[in-house]
C-alpha positions in Angstrom: -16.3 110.4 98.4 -14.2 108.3 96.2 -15.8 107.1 92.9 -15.3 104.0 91.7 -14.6 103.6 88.0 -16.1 100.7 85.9 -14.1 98.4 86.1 -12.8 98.9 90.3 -16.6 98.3 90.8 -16.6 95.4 88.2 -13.5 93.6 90.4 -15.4 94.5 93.5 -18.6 92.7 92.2 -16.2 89.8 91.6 -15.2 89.8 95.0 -11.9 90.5 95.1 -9.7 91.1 98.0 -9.5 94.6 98.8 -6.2 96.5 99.5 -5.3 95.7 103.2 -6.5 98.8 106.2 -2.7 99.0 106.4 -1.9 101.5 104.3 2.0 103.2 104.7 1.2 107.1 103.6 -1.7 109.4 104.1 -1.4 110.1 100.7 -1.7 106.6 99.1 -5.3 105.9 97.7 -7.0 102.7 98.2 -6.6 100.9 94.7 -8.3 97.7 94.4 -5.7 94.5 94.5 -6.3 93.8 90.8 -5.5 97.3 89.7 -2.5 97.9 91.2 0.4 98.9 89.2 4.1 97.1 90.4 6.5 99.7 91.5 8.8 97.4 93.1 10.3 93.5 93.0 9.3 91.0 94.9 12.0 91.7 97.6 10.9 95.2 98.0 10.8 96.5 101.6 8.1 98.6 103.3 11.5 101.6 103.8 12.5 101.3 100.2 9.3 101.2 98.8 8.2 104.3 100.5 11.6 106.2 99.8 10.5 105.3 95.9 7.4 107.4 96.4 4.9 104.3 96.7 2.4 103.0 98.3 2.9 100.1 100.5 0.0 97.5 101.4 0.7 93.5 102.1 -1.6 91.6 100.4 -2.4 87.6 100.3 -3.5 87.1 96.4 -0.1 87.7 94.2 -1.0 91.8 93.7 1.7 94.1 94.6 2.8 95.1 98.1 4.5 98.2 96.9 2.5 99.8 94.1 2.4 103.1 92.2 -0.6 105.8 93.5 -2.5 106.0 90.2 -4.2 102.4 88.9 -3.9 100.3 85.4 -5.5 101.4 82.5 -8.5 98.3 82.9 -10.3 99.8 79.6 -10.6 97.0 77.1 -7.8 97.8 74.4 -8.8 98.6 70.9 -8.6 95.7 68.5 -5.9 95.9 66.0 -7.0 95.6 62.6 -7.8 91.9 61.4 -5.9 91.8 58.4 -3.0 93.1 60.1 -3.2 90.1 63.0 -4.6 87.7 60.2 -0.9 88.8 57.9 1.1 88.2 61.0 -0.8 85.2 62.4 -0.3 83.5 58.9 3.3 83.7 58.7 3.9 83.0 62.7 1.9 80.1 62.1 3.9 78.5 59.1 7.1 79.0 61.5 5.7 77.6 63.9 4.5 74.5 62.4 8.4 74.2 61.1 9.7 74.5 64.4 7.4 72.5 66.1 8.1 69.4 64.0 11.9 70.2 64.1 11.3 69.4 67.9 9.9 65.7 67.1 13.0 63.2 67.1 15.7 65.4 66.8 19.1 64.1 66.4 20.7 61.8 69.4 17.2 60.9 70.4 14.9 58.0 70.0 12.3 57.7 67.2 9.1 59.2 68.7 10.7 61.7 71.1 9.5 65.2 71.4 11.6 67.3 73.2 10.4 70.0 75.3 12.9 72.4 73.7 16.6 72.0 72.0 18.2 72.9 75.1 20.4 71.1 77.2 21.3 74.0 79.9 20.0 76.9 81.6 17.5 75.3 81.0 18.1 71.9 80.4 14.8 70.5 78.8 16.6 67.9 76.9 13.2 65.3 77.7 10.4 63.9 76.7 7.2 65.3 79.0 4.1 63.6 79.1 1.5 66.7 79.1 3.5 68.6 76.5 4.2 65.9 74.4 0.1 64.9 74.5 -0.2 68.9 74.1 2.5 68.7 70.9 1.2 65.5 69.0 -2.5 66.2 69.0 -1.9 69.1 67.0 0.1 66.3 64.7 -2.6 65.2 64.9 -4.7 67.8 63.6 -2.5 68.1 60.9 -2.9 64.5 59.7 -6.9 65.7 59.4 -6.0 68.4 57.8 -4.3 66.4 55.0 -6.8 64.4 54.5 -9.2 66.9 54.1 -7.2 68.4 51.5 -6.7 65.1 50.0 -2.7 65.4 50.4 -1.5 62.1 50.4 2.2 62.8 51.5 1.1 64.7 54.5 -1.3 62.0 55.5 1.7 60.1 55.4 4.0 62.1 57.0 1.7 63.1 60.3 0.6 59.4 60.3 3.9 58.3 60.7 4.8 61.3 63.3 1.9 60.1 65.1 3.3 55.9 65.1 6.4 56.9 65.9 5.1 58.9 69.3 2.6 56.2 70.0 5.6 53.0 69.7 7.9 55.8 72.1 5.1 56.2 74.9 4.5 52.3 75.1 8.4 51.7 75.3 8.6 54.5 78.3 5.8 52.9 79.6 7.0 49.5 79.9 9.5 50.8 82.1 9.3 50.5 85.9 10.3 54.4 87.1 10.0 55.9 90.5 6.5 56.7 90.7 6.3 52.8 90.7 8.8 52.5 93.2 6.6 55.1 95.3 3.0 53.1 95.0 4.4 49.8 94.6 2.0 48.9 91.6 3.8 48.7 88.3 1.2 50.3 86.3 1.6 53.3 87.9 4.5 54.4 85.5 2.2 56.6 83.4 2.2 59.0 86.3 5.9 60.4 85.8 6.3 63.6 84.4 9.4 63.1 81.6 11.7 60.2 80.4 15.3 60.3 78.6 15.0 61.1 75.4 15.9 57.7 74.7 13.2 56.2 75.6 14.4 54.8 79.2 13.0 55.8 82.8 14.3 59.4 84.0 15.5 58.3 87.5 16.5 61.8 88.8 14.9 63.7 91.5 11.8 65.1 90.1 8.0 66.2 90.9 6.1 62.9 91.1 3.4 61.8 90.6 2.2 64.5 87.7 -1.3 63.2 86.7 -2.1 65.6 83.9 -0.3 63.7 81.4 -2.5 60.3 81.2 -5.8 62.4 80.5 -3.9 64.6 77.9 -2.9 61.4 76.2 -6.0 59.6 76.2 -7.4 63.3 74.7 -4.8 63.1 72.1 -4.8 59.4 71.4 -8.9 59.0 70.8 -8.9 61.7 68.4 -5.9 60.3 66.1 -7.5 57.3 66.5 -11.1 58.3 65.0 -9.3 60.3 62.5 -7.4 58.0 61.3 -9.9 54.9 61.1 -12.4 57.6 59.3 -9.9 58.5 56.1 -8.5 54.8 55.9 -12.0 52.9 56.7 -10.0 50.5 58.5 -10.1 50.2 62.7 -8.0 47.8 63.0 -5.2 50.4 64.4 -7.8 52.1 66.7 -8.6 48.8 68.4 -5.1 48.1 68.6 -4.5 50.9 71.1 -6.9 49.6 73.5 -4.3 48.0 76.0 -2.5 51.8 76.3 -5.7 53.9 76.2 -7.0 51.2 79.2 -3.8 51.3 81.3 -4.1 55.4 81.2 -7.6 55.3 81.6 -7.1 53.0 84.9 -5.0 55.1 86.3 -6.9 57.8 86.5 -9.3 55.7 88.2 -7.4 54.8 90.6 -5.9 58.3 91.3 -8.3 61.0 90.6 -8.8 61.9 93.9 -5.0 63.0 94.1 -4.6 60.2 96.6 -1.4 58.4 94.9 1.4 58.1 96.9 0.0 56.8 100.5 -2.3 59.9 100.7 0.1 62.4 99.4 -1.3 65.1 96.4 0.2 65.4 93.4 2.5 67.9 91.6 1.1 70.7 89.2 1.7 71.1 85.8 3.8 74.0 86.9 5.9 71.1 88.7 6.4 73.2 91.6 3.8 72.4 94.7 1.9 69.3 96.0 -1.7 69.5 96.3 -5.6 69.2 94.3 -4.9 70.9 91.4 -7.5 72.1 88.8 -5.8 71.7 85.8 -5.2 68.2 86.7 -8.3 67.4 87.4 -10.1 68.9 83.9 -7.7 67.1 81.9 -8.3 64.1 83.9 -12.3 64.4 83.2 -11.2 64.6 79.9 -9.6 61.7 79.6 -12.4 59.7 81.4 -14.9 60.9 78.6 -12.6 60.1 75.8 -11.5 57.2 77.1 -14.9 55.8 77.6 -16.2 57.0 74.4 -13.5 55.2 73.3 -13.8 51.7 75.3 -17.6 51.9 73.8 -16.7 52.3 70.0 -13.5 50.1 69.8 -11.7 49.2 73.0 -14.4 46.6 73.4 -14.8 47.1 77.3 -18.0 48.6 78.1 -17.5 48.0 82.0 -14.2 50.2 81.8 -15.9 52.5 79.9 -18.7 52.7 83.2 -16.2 53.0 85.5 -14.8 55.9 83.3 -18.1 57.6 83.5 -18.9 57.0 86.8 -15.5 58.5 87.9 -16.7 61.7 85.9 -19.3 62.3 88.6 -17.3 61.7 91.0 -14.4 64.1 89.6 -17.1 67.1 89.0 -17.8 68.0 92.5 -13.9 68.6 93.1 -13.4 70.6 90.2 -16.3 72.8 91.3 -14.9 72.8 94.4 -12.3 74.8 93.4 -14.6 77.9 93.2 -14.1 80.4 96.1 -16.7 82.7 96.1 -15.0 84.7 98.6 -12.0 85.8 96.1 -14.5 85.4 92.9 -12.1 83.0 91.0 -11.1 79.6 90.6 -8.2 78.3 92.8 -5.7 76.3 90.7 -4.5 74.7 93.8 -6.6 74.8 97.1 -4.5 74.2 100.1 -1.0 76.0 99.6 -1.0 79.3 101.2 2.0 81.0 99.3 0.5 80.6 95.8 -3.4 82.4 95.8 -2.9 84.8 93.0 -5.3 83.3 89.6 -3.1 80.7 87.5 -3.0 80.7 84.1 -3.5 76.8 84.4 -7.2 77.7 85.0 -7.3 79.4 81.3 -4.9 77.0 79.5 -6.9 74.0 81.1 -10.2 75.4 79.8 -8.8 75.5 76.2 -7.8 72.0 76.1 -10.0 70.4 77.7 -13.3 72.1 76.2 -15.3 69.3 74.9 -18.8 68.9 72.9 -20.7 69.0 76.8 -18.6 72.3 77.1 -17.8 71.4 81.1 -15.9 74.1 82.3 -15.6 75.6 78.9 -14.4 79.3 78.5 -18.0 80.6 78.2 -18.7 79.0 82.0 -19.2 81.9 84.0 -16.9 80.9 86.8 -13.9 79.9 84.4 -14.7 83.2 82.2 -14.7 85.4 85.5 -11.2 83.8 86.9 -9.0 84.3 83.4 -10.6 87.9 83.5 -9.1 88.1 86.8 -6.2 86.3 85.8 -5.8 88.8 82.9 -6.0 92.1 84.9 -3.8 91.5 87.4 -0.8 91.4 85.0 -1.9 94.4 83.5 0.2 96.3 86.5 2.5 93.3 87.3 5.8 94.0 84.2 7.8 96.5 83.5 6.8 95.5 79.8 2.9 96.0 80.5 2.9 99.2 82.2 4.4 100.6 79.3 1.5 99.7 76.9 -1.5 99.9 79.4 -3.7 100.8 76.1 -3.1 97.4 74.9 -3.8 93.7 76.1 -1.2 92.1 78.5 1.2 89.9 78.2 0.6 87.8 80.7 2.4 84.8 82.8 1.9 82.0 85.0 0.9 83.9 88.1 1.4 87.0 90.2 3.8 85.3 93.0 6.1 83.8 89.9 9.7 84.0 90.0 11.2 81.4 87.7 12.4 83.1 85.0 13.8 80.5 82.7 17.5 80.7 84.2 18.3 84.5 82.5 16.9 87.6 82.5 15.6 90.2 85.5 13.0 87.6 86.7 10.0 85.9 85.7 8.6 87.4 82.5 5.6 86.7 80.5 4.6 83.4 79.2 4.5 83.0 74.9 2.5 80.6 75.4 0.1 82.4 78.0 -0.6 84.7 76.0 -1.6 83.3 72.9 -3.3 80.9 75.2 -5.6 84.1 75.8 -6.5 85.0 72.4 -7.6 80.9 72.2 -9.6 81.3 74.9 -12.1 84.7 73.9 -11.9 83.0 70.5 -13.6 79.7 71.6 -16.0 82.1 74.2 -17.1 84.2 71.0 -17.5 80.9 69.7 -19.8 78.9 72.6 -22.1 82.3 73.1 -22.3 82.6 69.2 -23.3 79.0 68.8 -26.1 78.4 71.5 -27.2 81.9 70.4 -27.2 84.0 73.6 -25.6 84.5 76.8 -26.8 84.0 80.1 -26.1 86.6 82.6 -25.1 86.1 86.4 -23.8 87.7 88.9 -20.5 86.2 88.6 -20.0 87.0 84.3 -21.7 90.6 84.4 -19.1 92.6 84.9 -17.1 90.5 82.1 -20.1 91.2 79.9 -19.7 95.0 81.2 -16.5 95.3 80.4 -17.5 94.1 77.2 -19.7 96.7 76.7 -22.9 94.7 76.8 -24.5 95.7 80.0 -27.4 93.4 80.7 -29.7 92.5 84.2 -28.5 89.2 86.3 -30.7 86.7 85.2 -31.5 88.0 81.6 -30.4 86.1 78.5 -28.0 88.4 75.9 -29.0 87.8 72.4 -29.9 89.8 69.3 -27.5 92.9 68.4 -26.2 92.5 71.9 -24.8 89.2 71.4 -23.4 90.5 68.2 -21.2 93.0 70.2 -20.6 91.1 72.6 -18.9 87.9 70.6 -17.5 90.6 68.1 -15.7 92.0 71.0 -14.6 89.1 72.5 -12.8 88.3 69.0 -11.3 91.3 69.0 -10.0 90.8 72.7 -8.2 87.9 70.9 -7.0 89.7 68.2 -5.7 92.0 70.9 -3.6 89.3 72.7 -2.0 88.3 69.0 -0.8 91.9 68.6 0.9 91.8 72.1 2.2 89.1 71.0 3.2 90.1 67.2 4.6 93.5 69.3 7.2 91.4 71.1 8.1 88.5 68.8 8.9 91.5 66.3 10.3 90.3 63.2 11.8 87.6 64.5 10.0 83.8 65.0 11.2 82.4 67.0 9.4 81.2 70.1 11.2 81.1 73.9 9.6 80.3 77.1 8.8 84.0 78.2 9.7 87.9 77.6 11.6 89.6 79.7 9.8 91.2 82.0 11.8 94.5 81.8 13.3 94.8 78.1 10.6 92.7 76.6 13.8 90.1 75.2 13.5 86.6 74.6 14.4 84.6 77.8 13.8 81.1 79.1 14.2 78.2 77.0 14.5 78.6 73.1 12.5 77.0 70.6 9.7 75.7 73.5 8.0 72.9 71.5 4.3 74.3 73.9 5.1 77.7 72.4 4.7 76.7 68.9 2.1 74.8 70.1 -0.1 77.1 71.3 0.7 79.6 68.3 -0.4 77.4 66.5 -3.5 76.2 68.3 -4.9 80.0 68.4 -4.4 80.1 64.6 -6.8 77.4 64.3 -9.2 78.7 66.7 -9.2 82.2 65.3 -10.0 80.8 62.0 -13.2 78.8 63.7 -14.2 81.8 65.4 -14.4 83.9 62.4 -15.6 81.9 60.5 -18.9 81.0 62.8 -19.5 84.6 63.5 -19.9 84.6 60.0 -23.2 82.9 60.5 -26.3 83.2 62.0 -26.6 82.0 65.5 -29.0 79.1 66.2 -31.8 80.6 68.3 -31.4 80.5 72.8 -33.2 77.1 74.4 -35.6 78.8 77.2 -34.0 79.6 80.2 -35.4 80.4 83.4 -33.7 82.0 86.0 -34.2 82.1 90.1 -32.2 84.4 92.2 -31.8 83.9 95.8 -30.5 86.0 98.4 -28.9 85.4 101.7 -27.4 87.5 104.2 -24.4 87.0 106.7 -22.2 89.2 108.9 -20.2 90.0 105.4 -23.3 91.5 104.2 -26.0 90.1 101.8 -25.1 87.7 98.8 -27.0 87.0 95.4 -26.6 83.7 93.6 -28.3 82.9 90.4 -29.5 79.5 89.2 -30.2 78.9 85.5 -32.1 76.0 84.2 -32.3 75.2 80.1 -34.7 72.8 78.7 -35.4 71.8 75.1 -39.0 71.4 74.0 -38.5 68.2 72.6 -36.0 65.3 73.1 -34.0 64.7 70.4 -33.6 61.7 68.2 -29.8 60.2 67.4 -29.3 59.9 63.3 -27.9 56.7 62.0 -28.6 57.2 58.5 -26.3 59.2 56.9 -26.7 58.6 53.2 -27.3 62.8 53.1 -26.1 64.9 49.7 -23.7 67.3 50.2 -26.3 70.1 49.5 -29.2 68.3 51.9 -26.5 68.3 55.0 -27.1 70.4 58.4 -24.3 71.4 60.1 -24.0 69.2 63.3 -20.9 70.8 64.3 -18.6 73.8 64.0 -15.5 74.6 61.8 -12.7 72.4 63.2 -14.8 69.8 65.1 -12.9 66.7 65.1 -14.4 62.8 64.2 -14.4 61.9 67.9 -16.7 64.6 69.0 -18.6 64.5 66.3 -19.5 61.0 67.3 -19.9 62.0 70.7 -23.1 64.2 69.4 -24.4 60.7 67.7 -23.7 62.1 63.9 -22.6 61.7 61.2 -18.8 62.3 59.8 -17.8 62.2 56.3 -15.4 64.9 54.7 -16.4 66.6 51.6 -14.1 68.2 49.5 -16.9 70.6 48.4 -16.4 73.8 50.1 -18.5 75.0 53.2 -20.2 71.5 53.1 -20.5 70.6 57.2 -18.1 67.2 57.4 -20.5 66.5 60.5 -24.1 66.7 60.0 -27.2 65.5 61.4 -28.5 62.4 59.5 -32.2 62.0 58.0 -34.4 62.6 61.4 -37.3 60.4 59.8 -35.0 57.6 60.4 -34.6 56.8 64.2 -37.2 57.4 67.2 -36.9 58.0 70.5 -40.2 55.3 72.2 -37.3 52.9 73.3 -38.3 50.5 76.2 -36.3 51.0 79.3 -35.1 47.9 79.3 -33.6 48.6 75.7 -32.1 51.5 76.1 -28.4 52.4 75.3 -26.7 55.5 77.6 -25.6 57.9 75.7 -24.5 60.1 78.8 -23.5 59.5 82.5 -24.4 60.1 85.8 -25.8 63.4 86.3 -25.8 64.6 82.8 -28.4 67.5 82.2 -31.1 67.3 79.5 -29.6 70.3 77.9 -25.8 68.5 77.4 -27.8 65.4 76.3 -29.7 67.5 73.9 -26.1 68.5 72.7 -25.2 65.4 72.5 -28.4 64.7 69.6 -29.8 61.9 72.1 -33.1 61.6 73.6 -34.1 62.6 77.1 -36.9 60.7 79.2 -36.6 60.3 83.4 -37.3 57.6 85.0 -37.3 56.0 88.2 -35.9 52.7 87.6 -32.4 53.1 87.5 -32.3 53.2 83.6 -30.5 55.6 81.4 -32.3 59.3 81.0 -29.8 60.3 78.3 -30.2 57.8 75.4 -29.6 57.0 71.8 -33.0 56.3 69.6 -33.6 53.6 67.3 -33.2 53.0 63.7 -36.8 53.1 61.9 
């Protein structure tokens, strides 16, 4: 009898689709899909794949059809040491902040234009993208709140001016009437292209269209400058001022969440490759909605929008769950195109960007945190590059079934940007699990928390020493993906689109604007994440759990439900006249104005160090006996006590159509 190993049986509790009865040589074992180690290319025949000495097996999820007859090496790698990822981290990150703003208006194009990377041919990303410029400026963005924390006044003036510049070129490009117009006949519809010129003016070729990530992405980026901004300089007046964009975005997402935009026809990917529902669009869509109607409520001066924005939240969820196929155990980016099922690594860089103060979807969720582990392990096997280093975390790419490899090279390599998206997204998990001070264990996580080396019953709550190990580790899996990284980059800087798949060389475009991006987006995180762990985690709400089990003609399947609840609602502060010293931490390190607000507290940076810049106001001075009648929702539809509690706002049901999630009044 065959035994499994930890982690085959881990992907078989997952659910993964088994190597196909079809099996080429007696000698060939059965290897689960996800450990299968590539011994061919993707035009490998059954004949030549056999006369290699492998194993043959068709399979419909991305894995290999000709693979080697020993598995990947699915231990977790050893963590590098921290200084040596912190030295290398540090002075990628300084690079990468240099070449990122060399990207922003580069000679022969228009003030405000981010270019997608320096490269006119093979490939020729000479344009201005929506979602990677949104991606690009909020970490501007971030910058400008870094200055100001730091109390440099000529970088608060140079990312502030960055940040005007971007702003004035998206309101130009979108006051021009481009195809997707011409496809849904309303003029408004123009924030739904993908790229312009980099002068500013309509790209008019032939293109994927309609791309509705980037409206959400810019709302996301647009809310956050905006708070930041009217926080160091006191002054709203330019946060009010953007209401007409942030409204025309916001609209259109209305209109076209459901995918529905061009006479019933889906949309294109972020990948810009197939039409259909995509996930990644969706999430940064639900962003947007609760960004944008934070931000109709605080300055935009449109509380109906901002209702329509929320109500279009519930609306959105169900489809984004809907995503989930149990049968596979992952999260389909895309749900109805049959020659693209392998795990996308749109799922894992969506859950990075998107991850807000309810923590939707967030890394931590058990279905997002089961797919990117998925994701992960399949491109363990999949390059040349990775089979080489099977002790060590995998450079990974866009998905199994990929073939573009950025116009060079032996085909599609590994992603820069996927990778360090990796390390982002087990630092923010370490983060989440840290924070709320345990884990909840189901069916669907367990063998992630296994692998982890936390082994714990479905249904129990990981906390204690446990949780220790298992958010230490999950750092470390970080760290891991930074030294694959660091391994590759070498001692040069400079950041392409991908690896080589074979050589491990640069390929793809040069300079790619996202790279630096997300280089530098992990640095951030990594610093938040170690710098939480360094403190105690606030104690687990109660959690009950209910397992139910039903049986088919598949066999018999568990599903656990958790509910959490709070003992007592929570009242919002106002009052935020609170010393430096007296301040609790409402927050964590490198929570931005805008959510901070979202959580009802208060803001204010301090230039003494390790004093929380949002904190939880006097909580003698508001209550929560508010009349129905007066109440103010601080929530939307469907919003669960424990998000409201998140949130710092009081929780009361009623029957009457009023709002459950609320914010108290001043005393």
């Amino acid at each position: 009898m065959h035994v499994l190993s930890l982690a085959v049986a881990s992907a078989m509790v997952l659910g993964l689709a088994q190597a196909s009865p079809l099996v080429s040589r007696a000698t060939c074992p059965t290897i689960d899909d996800a450990l299968r180690m590539d011994c061919g290319t993707v035009a490998s025949t059954q004949s030549s794949c056999l006369a290699a000495g492998c194993c043959y097996a068709p399979t419909s999820d991305g894995s290999p059809w000709c693979y080697q007859t020993t598995p990947v090496n699915s231990a977790r790698p050893t963590p590098p040491s921290q200084s040596t990822v912190s030295s290398w981290v540090s002075s990628q990150y300084t690079y990468s902040v240099s070449a990122l703003l060399n990207n922003l208006t580069p000679s022969g194009t228009q003030t405000g234009c981010v270019v997608a990377a320096q490269s006119k041919t093979n490939p020729n990303y000479w344009f201005h993208w929506a979602r990677d410029s949104a991606l690009t400026m909020d970490v501007v963005g971030r910058l400008y709140s870094q200055a100001v924390a730091n109390k440099d006044a000529a970088g608060q003036a140079k990312y502030s001016k960055l940040m005007f510049d971007w702003i004035a070129f998206e309101q130009t490009w979108q006051s021009e009437t481009n195809l997707v117009v011409s496809m849904t006949g309303n003029p408004d519809d123009n924030v739904g292209d993908a790229k312009a010129n980099v002068d500013g003016t309509a790209f008019t070729g032939p293109w994927g269209r309609p791309q509705n990530d980037g409206p959400g992405l810019r709302i996301r980026t647009l809310v956050r400058f905006a708070g930041d901004y009217a926080t160091a300089t006191s002054n709203t007046t330019f946060a009010k001022s953007l209401s007409p964009m942030i409204a025309k975005n916001l609209n259109y997402i209305i209109r076209n969440y459901n995918n529905a935009c061009t006479s019933g026809t889906p949309c294109i990917d972020l990948w810009e490759e197939r039409s259909d529902k995509h996930w990644y669009t969706q999430i940064s869509q639900r962003r947007g909605l609760v960004e944008g109607a934070y931000y109709m409520n605080t300055w935009g001066g449109n509380p109906t929008l901002a209702s329509s924005a929320t109500s279009t939240v519930s609306a959105l969820e169900p489809m984004i769950e809907s995503h989930w196929n149990a049968t596979v155990g992952y999260i389909k980016e895309m749900q109805n195109t049959g020659d693209r099922n392998s795990p996308d690594a749109a799922i894992m860089l969506g859950a990075i960007q998107s991850v807000d103060s309810d923590l939707y979807m967030s890394p931590a969720t058990d279905k997002v945190l089961a797919t990117v582990f998925r994701y992960a392990l399949g491109f363990k096997g999949k390059f040349k590059v990775n089979q080489d280093r099977q002790a060590n975390a995998p450079a990974v790419g866009r998905y199994l079934e990929d073939v573009y490899n950025g116009a060079d090279g032996n085909g599609a390599g590994p992603w820069l940007l996927a990778t360090a998206g990796m390390a982002e997204f087990y630092y923010q998990a370490a983060i989440q699990f840290w924070q709320q001070g345990g884990a909840v264990v189901t069916s669907i996580n367990k063998p992630i928390f296994d692998y982890f080396g936390t082994s714990a019953t479905v249904g129990s709550t990981i906390t204690g020493a446990d949780l220790t190990k298992l958010v230490n580790n999950m750092a470390g899996e970080g760290d891991a993906y930074l030294d694959t990284l660091s391994h590759f980059m070498g001692s040069t800087q400079d950041m392409t689109e991908q690896f080589n798949p074979v050589t491990g060389a640069r390929q793809g475009a040069p300079h790619l604007t996202w790279s630096y991006a997300a280089m530098i987006t992990a640095k951030w995180k990594r610093d938040s994440c170690y710098a939480v762990l360094s403190n105690t985690p606030t104690p687990p709400t109660t959690t009950t759990s209910a397992s139910t089990t039903t049986s088919s003609a598949g066999g018999s399947t568990t599903s656990t439900s958790s509910t959490t609840t709070s003992a007592t609602p929570t009242a919002t502060p106002s009052v935020c006249a609170v010393a430096d010293s007296s301040r609790a931490d409402c927050g964590y390190v490198g929570i931005t104005q805008s959510i901070c607000a979202s959580r009802n507290c208060c803001w204010a940076p301090s230039s003494t160090s390790g004093t929380p810049w949002c904190f939880f106001s006097n909580p003698t001075s508001t209550t929560c006996a508010v009349a129905d009648a007066s109440r103010t929702d601080c929530g939307y539809v469907g919003i669960t006590q424990s998000i409201c509690a998140s949130r710092n706002c009081c929780w009361s049901p009623t029957t009457d159509g009023t709002p459950w999630c609320f914010h108290a009044l001043n005393l």
